[in-house]
N, C-alpha and C positions, 0 to 999 in steps of 0.2 A: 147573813148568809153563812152554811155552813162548809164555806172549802177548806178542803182536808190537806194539807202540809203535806201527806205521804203523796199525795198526787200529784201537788204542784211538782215534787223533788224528782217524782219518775218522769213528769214533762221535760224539765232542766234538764235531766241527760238526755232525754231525746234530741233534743232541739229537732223537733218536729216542723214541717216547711206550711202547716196549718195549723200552728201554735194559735193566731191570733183566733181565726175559727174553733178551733177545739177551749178556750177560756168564753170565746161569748157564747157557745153552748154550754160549757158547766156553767156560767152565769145562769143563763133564762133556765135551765132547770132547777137550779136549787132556788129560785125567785118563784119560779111559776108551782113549786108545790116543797115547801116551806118543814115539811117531816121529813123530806128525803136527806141517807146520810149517803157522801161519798167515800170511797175507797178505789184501788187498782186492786181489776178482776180481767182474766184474760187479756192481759197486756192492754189494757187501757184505762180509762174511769168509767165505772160501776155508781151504778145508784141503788139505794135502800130503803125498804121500809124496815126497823129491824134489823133483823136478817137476812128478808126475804126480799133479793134481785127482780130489779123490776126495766131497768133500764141500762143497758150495758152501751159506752160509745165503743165503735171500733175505728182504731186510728190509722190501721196499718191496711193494706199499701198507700202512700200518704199524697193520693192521688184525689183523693174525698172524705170525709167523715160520716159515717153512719151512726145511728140510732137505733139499736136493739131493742123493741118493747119486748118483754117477753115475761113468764111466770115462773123463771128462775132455772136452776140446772136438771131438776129431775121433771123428768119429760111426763106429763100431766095427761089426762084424758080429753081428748080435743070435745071442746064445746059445738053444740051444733052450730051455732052463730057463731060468726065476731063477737071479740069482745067487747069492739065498736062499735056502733051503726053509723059513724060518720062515714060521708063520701069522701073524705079529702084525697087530693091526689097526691100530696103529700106521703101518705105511707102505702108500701108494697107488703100485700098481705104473704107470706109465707104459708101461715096456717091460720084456722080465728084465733091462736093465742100467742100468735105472733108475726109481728110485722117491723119493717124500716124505712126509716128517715135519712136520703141523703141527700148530703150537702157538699159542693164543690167550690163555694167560698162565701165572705162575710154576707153578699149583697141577698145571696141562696137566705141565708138564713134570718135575717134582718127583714127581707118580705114576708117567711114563714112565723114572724116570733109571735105575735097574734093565735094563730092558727096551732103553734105548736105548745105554747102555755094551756090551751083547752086541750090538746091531746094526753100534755104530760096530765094533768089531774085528770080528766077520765081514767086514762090507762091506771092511774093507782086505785081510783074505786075502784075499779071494773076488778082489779088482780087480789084486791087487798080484803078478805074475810075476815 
């Protein structure tokens, strides 16, 4: 697994009150799609292909943890579809080239981790040319 040292060190000063939630979600992401690299991007962890931003968590207000699918910082030509065709209720579509995943604690996301291992890998084909 590939967790990145700079992000464990921005956690540690947090001490964030969903630490434990916010590591079993970098876990099942970098397990469920094995090329993503991590970094802190917008005050939180960042996922990559690359270069290219593919899934941003957001940690703040530390009320929930969210999942950013999205196709990076410059704002793209919306596809006419999703870029899913899953139903899951799982994500709240925004636009079709981007949608979230929240979470308000372990049990959230340990029912999701199935469901959310097929999202992480679609969402990178679907983003990744």
């Amino acid at each position: 697994m590939n967790k990145n040292q700079d992000v464990t060190t921005f956690l540690d000063q947090l001490n964030h009150p969903l630490r434990a939630e916010i590591e079993q979600l970098r876990e099942l992401l970098l397990k469920a799609e094995p090329k993503l690299s991590e970094n802190v991007k917008w005050n939180g962890p960042n996922y990559c292909i690359g270069d290219a931003d593919r899934i941003t968590m957001k940690i703040q207000p530390p009320k929930q943890i969210q999942l950013i699918f999205h196709r990076g910082v410059k704002k793209l030509e919306q596809p006419k579809e999703r870029l899913l065709s899953t139903n899951t209720k799982l994500l709240a579509w925004k636009e079709n080239d981007r949608a979230i995943a929240s979470f308000k604690n372990k049990t959230e996301i340990e029912n999701s981790k199935s469901e959310l291992k097929d999202i992480v890998k679609d969402w990178i084909k679907a983003t990744i040319e």
